[in-house]
C-alpha positions in Angstrom: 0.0 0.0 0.0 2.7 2.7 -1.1 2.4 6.0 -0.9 4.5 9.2 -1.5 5.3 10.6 2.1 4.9 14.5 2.2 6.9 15.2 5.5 4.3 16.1 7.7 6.1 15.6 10.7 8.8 18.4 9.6 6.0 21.2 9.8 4.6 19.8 13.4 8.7 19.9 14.4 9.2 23.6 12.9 6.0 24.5 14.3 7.2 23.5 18.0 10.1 24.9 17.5 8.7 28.2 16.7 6.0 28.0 19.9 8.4 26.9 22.4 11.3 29.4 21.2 8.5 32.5 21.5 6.9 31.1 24.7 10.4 30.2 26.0 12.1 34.2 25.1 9.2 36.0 26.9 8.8 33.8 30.0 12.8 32.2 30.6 15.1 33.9 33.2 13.4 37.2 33.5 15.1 39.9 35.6 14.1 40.6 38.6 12.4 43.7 39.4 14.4 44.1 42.7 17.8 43.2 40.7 19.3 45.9 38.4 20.4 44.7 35.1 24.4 44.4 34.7 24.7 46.6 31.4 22.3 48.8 29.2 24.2 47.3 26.0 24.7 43.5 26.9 21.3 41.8 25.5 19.2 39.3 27.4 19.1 36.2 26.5 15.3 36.2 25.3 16.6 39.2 23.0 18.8 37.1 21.7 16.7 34.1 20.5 14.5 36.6 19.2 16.9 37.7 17.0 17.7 34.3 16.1 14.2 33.1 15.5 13.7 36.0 13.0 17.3 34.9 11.1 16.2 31.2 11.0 12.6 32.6 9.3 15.1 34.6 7.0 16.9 31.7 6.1 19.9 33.8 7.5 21.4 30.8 9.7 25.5 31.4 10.3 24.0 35.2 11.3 21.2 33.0 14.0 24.1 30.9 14.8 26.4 33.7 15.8 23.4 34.8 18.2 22.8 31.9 19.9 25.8 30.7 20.5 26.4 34.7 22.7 22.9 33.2 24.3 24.3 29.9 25.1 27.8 31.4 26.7 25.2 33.6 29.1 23.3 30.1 29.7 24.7 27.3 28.7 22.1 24.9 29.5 19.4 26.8 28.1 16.9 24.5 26.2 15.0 26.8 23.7 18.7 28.1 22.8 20.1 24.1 22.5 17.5 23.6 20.4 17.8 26.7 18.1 21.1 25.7 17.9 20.0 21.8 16.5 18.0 23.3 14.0 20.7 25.9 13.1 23.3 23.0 12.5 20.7 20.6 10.8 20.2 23.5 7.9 23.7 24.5 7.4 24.1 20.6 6.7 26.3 20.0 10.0 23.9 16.7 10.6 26.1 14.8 12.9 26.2 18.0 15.1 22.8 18.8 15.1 21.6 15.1 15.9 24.4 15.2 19.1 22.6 19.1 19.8 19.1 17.0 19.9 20.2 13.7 21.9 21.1 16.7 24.6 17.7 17.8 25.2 16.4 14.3 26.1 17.0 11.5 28.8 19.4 10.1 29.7 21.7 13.1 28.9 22.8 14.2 32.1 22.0 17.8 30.8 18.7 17.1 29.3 15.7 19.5 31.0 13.0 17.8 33.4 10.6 18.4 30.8 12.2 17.4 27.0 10.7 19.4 23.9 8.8 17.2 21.6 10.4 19.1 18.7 14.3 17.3 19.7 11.9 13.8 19.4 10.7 15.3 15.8 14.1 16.4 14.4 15.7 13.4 15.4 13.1 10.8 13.6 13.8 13.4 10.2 17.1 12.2 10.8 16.6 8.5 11.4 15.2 7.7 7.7 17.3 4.5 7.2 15.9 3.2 10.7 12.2 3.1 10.3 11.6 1.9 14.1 14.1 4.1 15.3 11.9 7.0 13.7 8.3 5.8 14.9 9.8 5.3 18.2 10.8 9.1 18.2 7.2 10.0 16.9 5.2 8.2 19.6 7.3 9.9 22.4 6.9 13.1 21.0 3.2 12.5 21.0 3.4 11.5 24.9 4.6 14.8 25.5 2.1 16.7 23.2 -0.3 14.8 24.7 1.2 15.7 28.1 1.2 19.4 27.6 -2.9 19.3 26.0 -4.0 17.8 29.3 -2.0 20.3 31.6 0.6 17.9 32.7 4.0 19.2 31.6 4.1 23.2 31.1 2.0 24.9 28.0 3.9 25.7 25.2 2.9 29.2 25.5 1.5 31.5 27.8 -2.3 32.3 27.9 -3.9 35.4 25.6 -5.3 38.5 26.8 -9.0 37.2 26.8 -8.2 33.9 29.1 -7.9 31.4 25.9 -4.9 28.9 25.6 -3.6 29.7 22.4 -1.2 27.1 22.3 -4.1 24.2 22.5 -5.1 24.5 19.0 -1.3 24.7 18.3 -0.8 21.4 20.2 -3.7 19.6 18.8 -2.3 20.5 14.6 1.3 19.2 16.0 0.0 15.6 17.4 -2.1 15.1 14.1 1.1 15.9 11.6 3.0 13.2 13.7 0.3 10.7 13.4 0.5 11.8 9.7 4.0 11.2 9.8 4.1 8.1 11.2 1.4 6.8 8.5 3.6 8.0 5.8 6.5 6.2 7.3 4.3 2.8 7.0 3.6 4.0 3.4 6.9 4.4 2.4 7.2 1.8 -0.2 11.3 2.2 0.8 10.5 0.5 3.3 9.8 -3.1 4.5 6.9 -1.7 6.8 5.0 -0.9 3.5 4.8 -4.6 3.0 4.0 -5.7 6.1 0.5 -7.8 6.7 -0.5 -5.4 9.8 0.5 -1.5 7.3 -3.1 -1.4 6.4 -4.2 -1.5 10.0 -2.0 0.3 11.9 -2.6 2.9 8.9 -6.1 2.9 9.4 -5.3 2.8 13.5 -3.7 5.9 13.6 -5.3 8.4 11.9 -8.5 6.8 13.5 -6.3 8.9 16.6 -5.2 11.5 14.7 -9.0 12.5 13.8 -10.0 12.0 17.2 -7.7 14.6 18.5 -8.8 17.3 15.5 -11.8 15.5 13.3 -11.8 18.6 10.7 -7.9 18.4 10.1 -7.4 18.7 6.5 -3.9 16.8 6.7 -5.5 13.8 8.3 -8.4 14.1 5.9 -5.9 13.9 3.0 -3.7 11.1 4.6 -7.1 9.1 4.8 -7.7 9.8 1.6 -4.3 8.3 0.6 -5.0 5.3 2.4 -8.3 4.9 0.3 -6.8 5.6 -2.7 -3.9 2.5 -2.2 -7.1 0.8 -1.1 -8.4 1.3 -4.2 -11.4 2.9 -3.1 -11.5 5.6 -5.2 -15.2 7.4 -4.8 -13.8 7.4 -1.1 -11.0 8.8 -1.3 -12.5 11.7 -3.7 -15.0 12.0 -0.5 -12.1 12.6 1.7 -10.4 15.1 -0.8 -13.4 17.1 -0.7 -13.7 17.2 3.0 -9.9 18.2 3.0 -10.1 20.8 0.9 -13.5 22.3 2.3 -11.4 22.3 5.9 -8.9 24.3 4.4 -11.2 26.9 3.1 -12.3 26.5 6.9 -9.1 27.3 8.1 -8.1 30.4 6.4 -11.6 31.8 6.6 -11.5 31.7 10.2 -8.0 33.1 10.4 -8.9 36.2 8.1 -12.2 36.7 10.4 -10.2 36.2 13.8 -12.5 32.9 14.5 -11.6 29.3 15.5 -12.1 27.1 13.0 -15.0 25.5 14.2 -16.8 28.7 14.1 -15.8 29.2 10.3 -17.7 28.1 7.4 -16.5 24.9 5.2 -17.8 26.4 2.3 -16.3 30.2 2.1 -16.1 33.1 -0.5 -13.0 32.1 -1.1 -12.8 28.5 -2.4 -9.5 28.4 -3.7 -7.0 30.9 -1.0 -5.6 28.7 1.5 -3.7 31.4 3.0 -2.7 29.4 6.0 -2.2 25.9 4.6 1.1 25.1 4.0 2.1 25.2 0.6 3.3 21.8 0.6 0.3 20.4 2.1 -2.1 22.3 -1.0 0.1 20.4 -3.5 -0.3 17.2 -2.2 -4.3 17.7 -2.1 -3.9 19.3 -6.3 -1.4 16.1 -7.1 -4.4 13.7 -5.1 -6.8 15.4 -7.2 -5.5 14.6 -10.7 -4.5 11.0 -9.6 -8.8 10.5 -9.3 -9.4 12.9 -12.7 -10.9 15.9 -10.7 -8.7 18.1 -12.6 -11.0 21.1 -12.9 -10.6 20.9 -9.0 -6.9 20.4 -9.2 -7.1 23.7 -11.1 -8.6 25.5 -8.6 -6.3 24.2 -5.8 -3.4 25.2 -8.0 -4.6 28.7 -9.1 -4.4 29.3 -5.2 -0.8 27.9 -4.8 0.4 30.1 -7.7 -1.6 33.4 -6.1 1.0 33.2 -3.4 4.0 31.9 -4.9 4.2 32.1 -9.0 7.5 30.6 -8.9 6.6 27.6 -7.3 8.2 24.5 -10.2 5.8 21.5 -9.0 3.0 23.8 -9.4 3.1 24.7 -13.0 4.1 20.9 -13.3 0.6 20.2 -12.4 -1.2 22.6 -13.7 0.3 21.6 -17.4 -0.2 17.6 -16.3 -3.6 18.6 -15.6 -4.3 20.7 -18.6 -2.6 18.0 -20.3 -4.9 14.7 -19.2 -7.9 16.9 -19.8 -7.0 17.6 -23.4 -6.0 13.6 -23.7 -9.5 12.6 -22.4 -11.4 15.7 -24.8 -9.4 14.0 -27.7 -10.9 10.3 -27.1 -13.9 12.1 -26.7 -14.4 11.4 -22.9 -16.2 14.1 -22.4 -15.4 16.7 -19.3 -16.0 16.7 -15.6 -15.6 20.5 -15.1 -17.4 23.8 -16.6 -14.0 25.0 -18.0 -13.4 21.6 -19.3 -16.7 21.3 -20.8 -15.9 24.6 -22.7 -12.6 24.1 -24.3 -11.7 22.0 -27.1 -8.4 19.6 -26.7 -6.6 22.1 -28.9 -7.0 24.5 -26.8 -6.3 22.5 -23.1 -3.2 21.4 -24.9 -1.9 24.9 -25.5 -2.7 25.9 -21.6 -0.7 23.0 -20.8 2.2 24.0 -22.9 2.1 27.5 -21.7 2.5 25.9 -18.3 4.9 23.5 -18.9 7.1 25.7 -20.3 6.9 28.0 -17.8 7.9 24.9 -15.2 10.9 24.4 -17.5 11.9 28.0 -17.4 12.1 28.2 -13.8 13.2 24.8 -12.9 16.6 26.0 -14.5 16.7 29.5 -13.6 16.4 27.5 -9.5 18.6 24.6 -10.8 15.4 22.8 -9.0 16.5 19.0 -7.7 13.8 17.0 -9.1 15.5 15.8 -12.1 12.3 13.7 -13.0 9.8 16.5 -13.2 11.9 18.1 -15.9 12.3 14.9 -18.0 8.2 14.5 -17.6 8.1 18.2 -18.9 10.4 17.4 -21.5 8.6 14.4 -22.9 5.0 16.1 -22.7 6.4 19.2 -24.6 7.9 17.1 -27.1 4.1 15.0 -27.7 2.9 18.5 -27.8 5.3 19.7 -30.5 4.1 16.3 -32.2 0.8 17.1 -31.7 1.4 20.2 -33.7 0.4 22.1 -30.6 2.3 25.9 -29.9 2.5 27.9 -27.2 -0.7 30.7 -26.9 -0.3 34.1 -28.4 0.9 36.9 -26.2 -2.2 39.4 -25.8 -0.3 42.6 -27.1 -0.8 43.9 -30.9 2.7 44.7 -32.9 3.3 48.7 -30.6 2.9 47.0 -27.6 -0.5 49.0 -26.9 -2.7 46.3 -25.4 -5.6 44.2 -26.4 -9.5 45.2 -26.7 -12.0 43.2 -25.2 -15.6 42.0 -27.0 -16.7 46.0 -25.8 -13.7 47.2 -27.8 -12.4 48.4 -24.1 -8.8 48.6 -24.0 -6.6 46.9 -21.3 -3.1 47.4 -20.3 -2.3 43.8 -19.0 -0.7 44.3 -15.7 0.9 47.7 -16.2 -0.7 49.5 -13.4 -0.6 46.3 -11.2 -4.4 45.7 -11.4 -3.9 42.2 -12.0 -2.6 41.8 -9.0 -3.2 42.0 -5.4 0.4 41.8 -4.6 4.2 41.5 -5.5 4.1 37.9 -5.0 6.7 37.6 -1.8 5.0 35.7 0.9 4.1 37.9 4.5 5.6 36.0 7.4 3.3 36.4 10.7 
């Protein structure tokens, strides 16, 4: 029952990273009002950190390093700052020091803290991929502590809001479900023996039967689930599931732009297709899910999103041509079309969209000398059907001065001078 594994558990560990690091600067070794400090110009160590923590969102890490490590001389034992400094290490590609950094925050280091941070448990099983049990073992003892810290037994990640809510609960709750995630893709992984063993489907089925206990709207869980179904082959299932996914997203990021919870947010907003607050990576995997069970038109959608707030993104515009390319193969055998815009365009026609995209794919997958080798040799071989085909790219929408084009009201338009196309510059805001 292989699967492709998405990395779930890597959000959950950056995303307890970045809870206990801002709970951990405001709250850890404050001064004393009765106690002067030392020096107007020597920094605190919660300064420091949150210094570092903005490098590491900046991708700046030898700058983060250089300000943890001034943290660490003022308190060498400090956990948030030992664990800054793992994840530090672990991007700058210094692995052996990072996984040494994250054995230190747990027992039975001598120096480990009385209560461990479930993101050293995550970071380690990332770095345990040719030991499958080593890496579920790390998973299910990072859940005991999330699970520790929802029910009040080990300290909250972070401190309560203004109004009296525990902000961190919700927090927790998304964390414990991308483990279980990540332990179900780990049983997936066709790379590994667990894929074929008798008790995968099961233990699958078992733990995100936990993971949607703890959050039952979690679109992640939703879309593992609807991975399972898929290997199941149970296809009108998993197409079920997708749906549900994707509705929970709109959820999500509804509720976030109105200041609600969730659960108070409509599944079905305004804005079907901004996911402002799912993960990139996640919105992919639900568009890639999508065209696997030929609901391309909702792949599209999906897509058109991920593109809104990154247009350089390379596995998008993969897609988007794959998709525009199977719905022009099944116009051609006359299959007919399971979307409005499908319905409307001829094969022609979805072929040249899907060129325009793929080309685009290919441009930028060079100009980011992008990794995945295979994507570009799938893009290679589809544009060369299409020049087969007899299919070229679509004509740019400018006449021979450059002065626009006129709409069926003879109206002209200047394209994207004035940025009216555009609701932004394209750089994703960091909260």
């Amino acid at each position: 029952m292989g699967r492709t594994r998405t990395k779930a558990s890597k959000k959950a560990a950056k995303a307890a990273l970045t809870t206990s690091t801002t709970s951990t600067t405001s709250t850890t070794n404050p001064t004393p009002p009765s106690q002067p400090t030392t020096s107007q110009s020597t920094p605190s160590v919660p300064s420091l950190l949150t210094k570092a923590q903005s490098l590491i969102v900046q991708c700046s890490y030898p700058l983060a390093r250089r300000f943890i490590e001034r943290a660490l001389a003022a308190d060498p034992a400090h956990p948030a700052a030992r664990e800054m400094l793992g994840v530090v290490l672990l991007e700058m590609g210094e692995v052996e020091g990072a996984r040494e950094t994250f054995q230190s925050l747990l027992p039975p280091h001598p120096n480990a803290p009385a209560h461990p941070p479930p993101a050293a448990h995550l970071y380690l099983a990332q770095l345990s991929e040719d030991d499958p049990h080593a890496a579920l073992a790390h998973y299910l003892a990072a859940i005991d502590i999330l699970h520790a810290q929802l029910e009040g037994k080990t300290p909250s990640l972070s401190p309560r809001r203004d109004d009296g809510l525990d902000e961190s609960e919700s927090e927790i709750r998304t964390n414990i479900v991308r483990v279980y995630v990540g332990m179900v893709e780990i049983w997936m992984d066709p790379s590994y023996d667990l894929c074929f063993d008798p008790a995968a489907e099961s233990t699958c089925e078992s733990l995100l039967a936990r993971a949607l206990d703890v959050d039952p709207s979690n679109p992640e869980a939703l879309l593992a689930l609807a991975s399972v179904r898929t290997s199941q082959q149970r296809p009108d299932e998993a197409l079920a599931l997708l749906r549900q996914s994707h509705a929970a997203m709109q959820g999500q990021s509804h509720a976030a732009m109105q200041g609600q919870s969730p659960a108070e947010a409509p599944s079905n907003a305004d804005e079907p297709d901004t996911h402002a607050h799912t993960p990139l990576s996640t919105r992919l995997a639900l568009a890639k899910m999508f065209i696997e069970l030929g609901a391309y038109a909702e792949a599209l959608g999906v897509l058109q999103g991920v593109l809104a707030a990154d247009d350089g993104e390379v596995e998008a515009w993969y897609l988007q041509g794959w998709a525009f390319w199977l719905m022009g193969e099944r116009a051609r055998e006359g299959g007919g079309g399971e979307g409005e815009g499908e319905e409307e365009l001829g094969w022609e026609e979805l072929w040249r969209d899907a060129r325009d995209c793929l080309e685009t794919c290919r441009a930028l997958h060079i100009a980011q000398d992008h990794p995945d080798a295979p994507l570009l040799e799938h893009v290679q071989e589809l544009l060369g059907r299409l020049d087969q085909a007899g299919i070229e790219a679509s004509p740019v929408d400018m006449d021979a001065d450059g002065e626009g084009w006129e709409d069926d009201d003879g109206d002209a338009s200047d394209g994207d001078e004035d940025g009216d196309a555009s609701d932004g510059d394209g750089d994703v805001e960091m909260e």
